[in-house]
C-alpha positions in Angstrom: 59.6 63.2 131.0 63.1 61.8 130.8 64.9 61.0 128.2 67.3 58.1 127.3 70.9 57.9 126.0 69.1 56.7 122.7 67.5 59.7 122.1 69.9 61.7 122.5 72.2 60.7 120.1 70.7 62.1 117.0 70.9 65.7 119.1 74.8 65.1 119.7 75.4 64.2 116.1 73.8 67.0 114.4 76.0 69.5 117.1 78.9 68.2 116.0 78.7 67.8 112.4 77.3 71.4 111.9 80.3 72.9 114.4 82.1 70.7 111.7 80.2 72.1 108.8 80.8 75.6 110.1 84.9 75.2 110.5 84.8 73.8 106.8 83.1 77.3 105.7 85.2 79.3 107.8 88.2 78.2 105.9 86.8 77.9 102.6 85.9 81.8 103.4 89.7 82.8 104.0 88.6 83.4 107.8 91.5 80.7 108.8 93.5 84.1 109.6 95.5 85.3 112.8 91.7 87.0 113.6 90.1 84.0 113.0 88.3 82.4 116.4 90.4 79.4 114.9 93.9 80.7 115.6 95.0 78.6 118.5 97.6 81.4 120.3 94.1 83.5 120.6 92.8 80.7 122.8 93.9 80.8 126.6 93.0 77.2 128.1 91.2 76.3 124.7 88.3 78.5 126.8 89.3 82.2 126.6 90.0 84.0 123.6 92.4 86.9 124.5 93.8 88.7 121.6 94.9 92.4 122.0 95.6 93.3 118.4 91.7 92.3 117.3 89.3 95.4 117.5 86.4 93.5 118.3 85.5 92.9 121.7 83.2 90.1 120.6 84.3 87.5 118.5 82.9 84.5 116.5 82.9 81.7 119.1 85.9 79.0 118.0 82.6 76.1 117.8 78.8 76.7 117.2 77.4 79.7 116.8 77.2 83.0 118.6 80.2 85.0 119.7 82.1 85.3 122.8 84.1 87.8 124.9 87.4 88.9 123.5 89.5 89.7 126.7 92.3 90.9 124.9 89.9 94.0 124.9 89.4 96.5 127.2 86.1 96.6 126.5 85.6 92.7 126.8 87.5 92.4 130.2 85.2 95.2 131.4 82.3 92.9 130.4 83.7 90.4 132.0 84.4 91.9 135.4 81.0 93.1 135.4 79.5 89.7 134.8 81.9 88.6 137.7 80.7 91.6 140.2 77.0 91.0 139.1 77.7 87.2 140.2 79.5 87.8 143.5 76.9 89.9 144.4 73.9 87.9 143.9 75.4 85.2 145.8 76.5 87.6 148.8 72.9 88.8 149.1 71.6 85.1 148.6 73.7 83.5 151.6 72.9 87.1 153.2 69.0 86.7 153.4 68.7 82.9 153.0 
């Protein structure tokens, strides 16, 4: 079943206006702080939040919801070296066997 550019439109809009709607609350809350996901020096490449003087080793994600990886962290680069090993692996053993 595929589905066309017309369709999808609708999907893209509601993303984007509740990321919108979610930034608006965020400073409305006071969370517009130096430990806000919105503080732009946090944000390496706009991709990567590294921030050593947050306790938190997961962090509200900048847009949308969930959290990610705070690699200012030692506990969030551990993660994230993990994740990488765990990766590497899989394709090793992958081009290994197949």
């Amino acid at each position: 079943m595929a589905l066309s550019a017309r369709s999808l439109v609708p999907v893209v809009w509601a993303v984007v206006a509740v990321a919108n709607a979610q930034r608006g609350a965020r400073e409305k809350r006071g969370l517009a702080g130096p430990d806000s996901p919105d503080e732009d020096a946090s944000w390496k490449l706009g991709l990567f939040h590294y921030n050593t003087a947050n306790a938190s080793w997961l962090v509200p994600k900048r847009n949308g919801i969930g959290y990610t990886v705070n690699l200012g962290h030692p506990a969030g680069m551990a993660f994230m070296v993990a994740t990488g090993v765990v990766l590497l692996v899989t394709v090793a053993w992958g081009l290994l066997i197949g």
